[in-house]
C-alpha positions as CSV (number, residue, x, y, z in Angstrom):
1,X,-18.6,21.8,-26.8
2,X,-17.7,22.9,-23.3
3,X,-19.6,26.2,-24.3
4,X,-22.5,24.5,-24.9
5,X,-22.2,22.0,-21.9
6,X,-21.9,25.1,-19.3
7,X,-24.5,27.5,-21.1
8,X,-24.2,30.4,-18.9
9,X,-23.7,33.8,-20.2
10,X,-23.9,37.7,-18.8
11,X,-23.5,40.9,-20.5
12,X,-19.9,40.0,-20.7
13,X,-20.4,36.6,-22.3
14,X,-19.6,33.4,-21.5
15,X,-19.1,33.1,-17.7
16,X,-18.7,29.2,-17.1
17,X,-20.8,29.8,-13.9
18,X,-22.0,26.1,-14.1
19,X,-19.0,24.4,-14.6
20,X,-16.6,26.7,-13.0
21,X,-13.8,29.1,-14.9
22,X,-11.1,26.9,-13.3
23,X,-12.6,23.1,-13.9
24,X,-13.3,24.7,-17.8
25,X,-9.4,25.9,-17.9
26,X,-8.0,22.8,-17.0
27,X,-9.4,21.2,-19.9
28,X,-8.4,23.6,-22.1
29,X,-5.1,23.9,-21.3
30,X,-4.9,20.0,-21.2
31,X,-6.6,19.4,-24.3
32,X,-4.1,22.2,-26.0
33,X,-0.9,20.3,-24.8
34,X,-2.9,16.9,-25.5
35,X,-3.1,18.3,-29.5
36,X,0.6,19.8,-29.6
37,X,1.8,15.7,-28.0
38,X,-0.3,13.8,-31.0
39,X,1.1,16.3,-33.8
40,X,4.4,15.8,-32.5
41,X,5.1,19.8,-32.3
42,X,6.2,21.7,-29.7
43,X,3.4,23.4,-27.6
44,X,4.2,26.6,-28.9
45,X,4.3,25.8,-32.8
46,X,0.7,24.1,-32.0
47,X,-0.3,27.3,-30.3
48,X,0.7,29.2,-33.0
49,X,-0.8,27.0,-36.0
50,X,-4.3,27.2,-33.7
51,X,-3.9,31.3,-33.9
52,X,-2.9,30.6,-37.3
53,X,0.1,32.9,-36.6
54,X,3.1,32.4,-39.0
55,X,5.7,34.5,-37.2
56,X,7.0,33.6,-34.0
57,X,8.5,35.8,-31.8
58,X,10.1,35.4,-28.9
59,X,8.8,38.1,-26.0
60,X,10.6,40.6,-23.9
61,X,10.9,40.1,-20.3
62,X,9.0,42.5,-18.2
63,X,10.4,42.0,-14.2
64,X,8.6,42.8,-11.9
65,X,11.4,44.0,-9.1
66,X,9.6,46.4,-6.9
67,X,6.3,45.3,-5.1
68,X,3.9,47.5,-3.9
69,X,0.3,47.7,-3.5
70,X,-2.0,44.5,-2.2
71,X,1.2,42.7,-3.4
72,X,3.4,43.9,-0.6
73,X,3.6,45.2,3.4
74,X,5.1,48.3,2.5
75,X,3.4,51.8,2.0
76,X,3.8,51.9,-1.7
77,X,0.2,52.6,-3.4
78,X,1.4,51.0,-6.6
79,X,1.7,47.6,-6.9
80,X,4.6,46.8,-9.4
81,X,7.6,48.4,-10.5
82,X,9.4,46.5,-13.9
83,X,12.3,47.0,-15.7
84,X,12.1,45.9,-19.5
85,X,15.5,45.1,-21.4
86,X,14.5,46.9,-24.9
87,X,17.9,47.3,-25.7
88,X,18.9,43.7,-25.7
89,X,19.9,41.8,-28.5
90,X,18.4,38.4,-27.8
91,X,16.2,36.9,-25.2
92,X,19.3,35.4,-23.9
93,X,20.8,38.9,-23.6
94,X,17.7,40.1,-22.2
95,X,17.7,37.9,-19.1
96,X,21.1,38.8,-18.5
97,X,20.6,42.1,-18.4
98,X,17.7,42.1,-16.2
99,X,19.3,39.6,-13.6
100,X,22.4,42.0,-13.5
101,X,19.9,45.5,-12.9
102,X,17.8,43.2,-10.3
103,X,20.9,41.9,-8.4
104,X,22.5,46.3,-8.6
105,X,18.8,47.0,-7.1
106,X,19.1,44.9,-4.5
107,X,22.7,46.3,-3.4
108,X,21.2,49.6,-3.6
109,X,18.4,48.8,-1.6
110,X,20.1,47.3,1.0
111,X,22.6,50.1,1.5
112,X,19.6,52.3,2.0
113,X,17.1,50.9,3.8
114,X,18.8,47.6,5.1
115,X,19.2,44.0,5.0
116,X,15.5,43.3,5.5
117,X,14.5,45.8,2.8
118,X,15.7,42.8,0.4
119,X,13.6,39.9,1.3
120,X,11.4,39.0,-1.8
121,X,7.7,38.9,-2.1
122,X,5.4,36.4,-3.9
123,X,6.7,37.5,-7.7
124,X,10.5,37.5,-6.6
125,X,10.6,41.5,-6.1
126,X,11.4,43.5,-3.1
127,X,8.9,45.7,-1.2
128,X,11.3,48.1,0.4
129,X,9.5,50.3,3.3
130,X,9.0,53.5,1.4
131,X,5.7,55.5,0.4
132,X,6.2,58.0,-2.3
133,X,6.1,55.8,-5.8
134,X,8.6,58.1,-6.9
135,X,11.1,57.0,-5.0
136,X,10.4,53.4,-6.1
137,X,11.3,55.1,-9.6
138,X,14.2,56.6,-8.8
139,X,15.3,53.3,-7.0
140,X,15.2,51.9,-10.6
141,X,16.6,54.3,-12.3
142,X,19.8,53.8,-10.0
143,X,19.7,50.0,-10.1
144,X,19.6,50.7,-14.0
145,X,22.5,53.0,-14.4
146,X,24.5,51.5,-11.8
147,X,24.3,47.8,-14.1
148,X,25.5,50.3,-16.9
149,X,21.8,50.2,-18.9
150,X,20.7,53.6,-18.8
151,X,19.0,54.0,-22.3
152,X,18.9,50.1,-22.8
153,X,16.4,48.9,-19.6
154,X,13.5,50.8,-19.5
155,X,10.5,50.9,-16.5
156,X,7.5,49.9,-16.4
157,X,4.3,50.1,-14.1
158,X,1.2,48.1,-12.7
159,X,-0.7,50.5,-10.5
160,X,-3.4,48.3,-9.7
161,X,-5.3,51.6,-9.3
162,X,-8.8,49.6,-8.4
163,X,-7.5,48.6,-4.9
164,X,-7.2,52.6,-4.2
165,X,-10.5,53.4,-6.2
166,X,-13.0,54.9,-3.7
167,X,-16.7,54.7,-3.7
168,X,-16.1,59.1,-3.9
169,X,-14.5,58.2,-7.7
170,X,-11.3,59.1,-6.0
171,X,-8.0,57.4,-5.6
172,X,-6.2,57.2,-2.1
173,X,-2.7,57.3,-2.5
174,X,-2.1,56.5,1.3
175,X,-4.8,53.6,1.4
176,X,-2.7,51.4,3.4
177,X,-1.9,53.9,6.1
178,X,-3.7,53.0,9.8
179,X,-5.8,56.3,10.5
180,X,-6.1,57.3,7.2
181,X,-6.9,61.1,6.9
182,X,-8.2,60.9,3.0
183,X,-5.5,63.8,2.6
184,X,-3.7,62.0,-0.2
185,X,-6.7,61.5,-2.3
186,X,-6.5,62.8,-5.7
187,X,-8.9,63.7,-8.5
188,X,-8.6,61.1,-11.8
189,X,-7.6,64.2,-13.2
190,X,-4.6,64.5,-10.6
191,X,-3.7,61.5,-11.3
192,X,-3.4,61.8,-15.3
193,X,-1.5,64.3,-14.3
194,X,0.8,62.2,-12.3
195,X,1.2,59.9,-14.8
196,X,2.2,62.7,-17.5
197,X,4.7,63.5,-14.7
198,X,6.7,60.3,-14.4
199,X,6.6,59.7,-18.2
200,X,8.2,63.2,-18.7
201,X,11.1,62.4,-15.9
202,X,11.5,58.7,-16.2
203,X,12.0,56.3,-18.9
204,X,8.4,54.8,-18.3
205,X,7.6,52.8,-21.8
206,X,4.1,51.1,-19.7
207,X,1.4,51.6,-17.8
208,X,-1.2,49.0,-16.6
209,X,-4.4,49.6,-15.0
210,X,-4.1,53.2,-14.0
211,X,-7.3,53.9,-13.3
212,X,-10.2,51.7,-11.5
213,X,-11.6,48.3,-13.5
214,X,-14.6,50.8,-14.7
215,X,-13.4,53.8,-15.3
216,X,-13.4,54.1,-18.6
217,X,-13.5,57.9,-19.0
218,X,-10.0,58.6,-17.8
219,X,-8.7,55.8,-19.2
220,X,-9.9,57.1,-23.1
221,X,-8.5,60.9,-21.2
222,X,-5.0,59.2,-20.8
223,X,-4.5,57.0,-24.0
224,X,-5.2,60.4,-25.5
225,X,-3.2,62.0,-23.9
226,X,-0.3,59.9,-23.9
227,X,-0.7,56.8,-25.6
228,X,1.4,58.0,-28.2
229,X,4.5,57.6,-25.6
230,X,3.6,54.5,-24.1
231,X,1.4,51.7,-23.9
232,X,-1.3,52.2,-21.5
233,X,-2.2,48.1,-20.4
234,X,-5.7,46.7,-19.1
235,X,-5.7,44.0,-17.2
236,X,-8.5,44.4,-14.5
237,X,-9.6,46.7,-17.7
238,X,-10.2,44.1,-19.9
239,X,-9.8,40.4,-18.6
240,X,-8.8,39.2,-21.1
241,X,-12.4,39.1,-22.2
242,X,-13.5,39.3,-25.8
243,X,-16.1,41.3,-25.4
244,X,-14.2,43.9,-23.3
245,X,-11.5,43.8,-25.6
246,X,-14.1,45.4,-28.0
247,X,-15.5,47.5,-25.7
248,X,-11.9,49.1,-25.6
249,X,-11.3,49.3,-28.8
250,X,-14.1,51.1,-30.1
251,X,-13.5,53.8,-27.1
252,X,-10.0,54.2,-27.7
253,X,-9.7,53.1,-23.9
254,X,-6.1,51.7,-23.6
255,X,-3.2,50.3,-26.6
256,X,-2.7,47.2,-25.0
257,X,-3.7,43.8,-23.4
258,X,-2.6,42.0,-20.6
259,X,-3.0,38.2,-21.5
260,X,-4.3,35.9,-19.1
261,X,-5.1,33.2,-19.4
262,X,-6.8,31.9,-16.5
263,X,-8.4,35.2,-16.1
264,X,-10.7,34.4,-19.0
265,X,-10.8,30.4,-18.3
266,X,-10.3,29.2,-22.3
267,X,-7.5,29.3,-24.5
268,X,-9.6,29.3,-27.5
269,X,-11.0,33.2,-25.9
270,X,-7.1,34.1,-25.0
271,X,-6.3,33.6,-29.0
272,X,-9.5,35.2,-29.9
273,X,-8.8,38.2,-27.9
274,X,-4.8,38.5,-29.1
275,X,-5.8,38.4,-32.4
276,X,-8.4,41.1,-31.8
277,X,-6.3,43.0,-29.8
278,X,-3.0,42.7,-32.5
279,X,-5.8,43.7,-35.4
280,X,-6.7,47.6,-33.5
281,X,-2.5,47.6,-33.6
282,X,-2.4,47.4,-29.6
283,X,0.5,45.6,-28.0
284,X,0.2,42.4,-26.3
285,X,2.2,41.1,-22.8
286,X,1.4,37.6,-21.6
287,X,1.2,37.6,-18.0
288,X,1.7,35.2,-14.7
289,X,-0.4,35.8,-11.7
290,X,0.9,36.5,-8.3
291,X,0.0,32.8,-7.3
292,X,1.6,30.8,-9.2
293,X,3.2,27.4,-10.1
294,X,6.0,25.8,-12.0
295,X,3.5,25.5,-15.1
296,X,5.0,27.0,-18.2
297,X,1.9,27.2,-20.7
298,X,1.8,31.3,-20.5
299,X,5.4,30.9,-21.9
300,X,4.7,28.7,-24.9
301,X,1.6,31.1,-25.3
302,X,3.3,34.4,-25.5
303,X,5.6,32.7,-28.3
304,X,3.5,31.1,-30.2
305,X,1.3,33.9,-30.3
306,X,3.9,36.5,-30.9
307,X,2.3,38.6,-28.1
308,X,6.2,40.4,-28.0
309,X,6.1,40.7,-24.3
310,X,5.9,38.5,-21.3
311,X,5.5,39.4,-17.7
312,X,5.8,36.7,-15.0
313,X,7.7,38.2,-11.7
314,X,11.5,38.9,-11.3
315,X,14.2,36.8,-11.9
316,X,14.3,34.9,-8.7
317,X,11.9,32.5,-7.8
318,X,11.8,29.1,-9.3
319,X,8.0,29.2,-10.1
320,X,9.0,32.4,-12.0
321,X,12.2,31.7,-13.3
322,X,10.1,28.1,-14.6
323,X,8.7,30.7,-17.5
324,X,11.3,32.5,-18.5
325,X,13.6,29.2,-18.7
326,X,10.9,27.6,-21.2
327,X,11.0,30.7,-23.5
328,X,14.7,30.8,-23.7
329,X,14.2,26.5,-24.5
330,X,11.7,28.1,-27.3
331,X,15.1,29.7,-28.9
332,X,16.7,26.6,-28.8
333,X,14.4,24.8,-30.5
334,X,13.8,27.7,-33.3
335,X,17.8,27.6,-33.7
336,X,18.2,23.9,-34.2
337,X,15.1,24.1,-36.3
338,X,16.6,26.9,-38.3
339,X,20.0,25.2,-38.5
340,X,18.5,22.0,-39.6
341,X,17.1,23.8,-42.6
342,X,20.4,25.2,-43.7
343,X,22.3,22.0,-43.6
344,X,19.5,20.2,-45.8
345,X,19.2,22.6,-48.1
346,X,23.3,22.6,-48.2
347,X,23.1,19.1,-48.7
348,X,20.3,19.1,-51.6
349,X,22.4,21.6,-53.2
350,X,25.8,19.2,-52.7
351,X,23.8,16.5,-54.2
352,X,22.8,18.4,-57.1
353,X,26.6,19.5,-57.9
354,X,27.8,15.7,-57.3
355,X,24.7,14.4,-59.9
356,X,25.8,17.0,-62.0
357,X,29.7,16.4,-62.1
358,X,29.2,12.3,-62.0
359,X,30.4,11.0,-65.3
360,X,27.3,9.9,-67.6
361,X,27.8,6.1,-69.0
């Protein structure tokens, strides 16, 4: 109805220019948590019975714990460096693991570059002054063995590598530098090559928007190349946009989506293209944005869609730790849900014996 009442498409799609992407979202999102309130069901099971997804599963975290890129005032070209507990257990464990990495990063940080070094950004992360994204790796991978995870937390990265994208089809590596020379501009070629490079050193498991929003070429050259390893993730790929989705799919251009939901301004289009996206066998991570509030749909969406990962800043932060706290209130609920099904059908069963052994008259 909204579709029709806006009418404006492009080669895209719909693109709510009439009404406006974030007047269209508002009713969506309300209308969604309006339906989950009259069935009774928690917004998540409603989510899920809309996706007509039988199997809930509750995401890993994805922190984002090292900022970089528009993100941050450093030097660092790439804009997020995450850590993802694969190892744990439970999404309990999970957190615990992640806060206990985050909190060894920030000691290690500030023995190196200084108390100011540790002040957090927007997403909860630290933006410590250094250049080389390497080093941002290898911060990680002390943080990680220090917290006694090594094989159990794994990285992951956001390059953001449209804000470096030149109008040359290079990628400037010192972009942020006053007086930049050009002399740390690299071929997408080079930087493939880059990429295979930190994969091989580091326990990188993800990669999102490596390349510019358009170039598709060396994104289909990299998922080749090695999307057998990892996921490679479009966000400013994709936006969450049907139609790109597609796009992507048919090229082979990346393995995974980065959901947003107020990226594509409907959560009718946000199911559509997870269920698209989980058809081709891609991975799925449900994702914040770096403004934010203490709304806590995204998490109720990435369980009741299963998406299996969730990105929404590092564990610091209450607009950020807002997500992460509704997940974990998702396992409650599942447990007590679960629970309460034993104990009836304990019961039903103890009936049955005490019908069976009653004495007939």
């Amino acid at each position: 109805m909204v579709q029709q009442l806006d009418g404006t498409v492009n080669e895209w799609g719909w693109c709510k220019q009439k009404l406006g992407a974030n007047a269209i979202l508002a009713v969506s999102l309300a209308v969604c948590k309006a339906g989950a309130h009259v069935k009774g069901i928690p917004l998540y099971k409603h989510i899920a019975n809309l996706a007509g997804n039988q199997k809930l599963v509750l995401p890993v975290p994805a922190f984002n714990v090292i900022n970089g890129g528009s993100h941050a005032g450093n030097k660092l070209a790439m804009q997020e460096f995450m850590i993802l507990p694969l190892g744990a257990s439970s999404f309990k464990e999970a957190m615990k693991m992640g806060a206990e990495v985050y909190h060894n990063l920030k000691s290690v940080i500030k023995k190196k570059y200084g108390q100011d070094a540790t002040n957090v950004g927007d997403e909860g992360g630290f933006a410590p002054n250094i250049q080389e994204n390497e080093e941002g790796l290898e911060l990680l991978n002390t943080a990680i063995a220090k917290a006694g995870y090594t094989g159990k937390v794994v990285i992951g990265m956001d390059v953001a590598a449209s804000e470096f994208y030149g109008p040359d089809k290079t990628y400037d590596l010192n972009f942020k530098e006053e007086g930049n020379d050009g002399s740390q501009k690299i071929s997408g070629d080079a930087l493939i090559d880059l990429y295979k490079s930190f994969v091989a050193k580091y326990p990188i498991v993800s990669i999102e928007d490596p390349f510019d929003q358009d170039d598709w070429e060396n994104y289909k050259k990299l998922t080749a190349e090695i999307g057998e390893q990892i996921q490679v993730v479009g966000d400013d790929l994709l936006v969450t946009n049907p139609k790109r989705v597609e796009k992507a799919i048919k090229g082979q251009a990346c393995n995974a989506l980065l959901l947003k939901v107020n990226q594509i301004g409907s959560v009718t289009e946000s199911i559509e293209a997870v269920k698209m996206s989980k058809r081709a066998g891609w991975g799925v991570m449900a994702s914040h944005r770096s403004g934010e509030t203490e709304d806590t749909f995204i998490a109720d969406l990435s369980v009741g869609l299963a998406t299996g990962q969730i990105k929404t800043g590092a564990p610091c932060r209450s607009e950020r730790l807002a997500k992460y706290n509704q997940v974990h209130f998702s396992f409650i609920y599942l447990f007590l849900v679960f629970l309460t099904r034993i104990v009836n059908r304990f019961l039903n069963v103890f009936c049955i014996f005490v019908v069976c052994l009653a004495p007939s008259h």
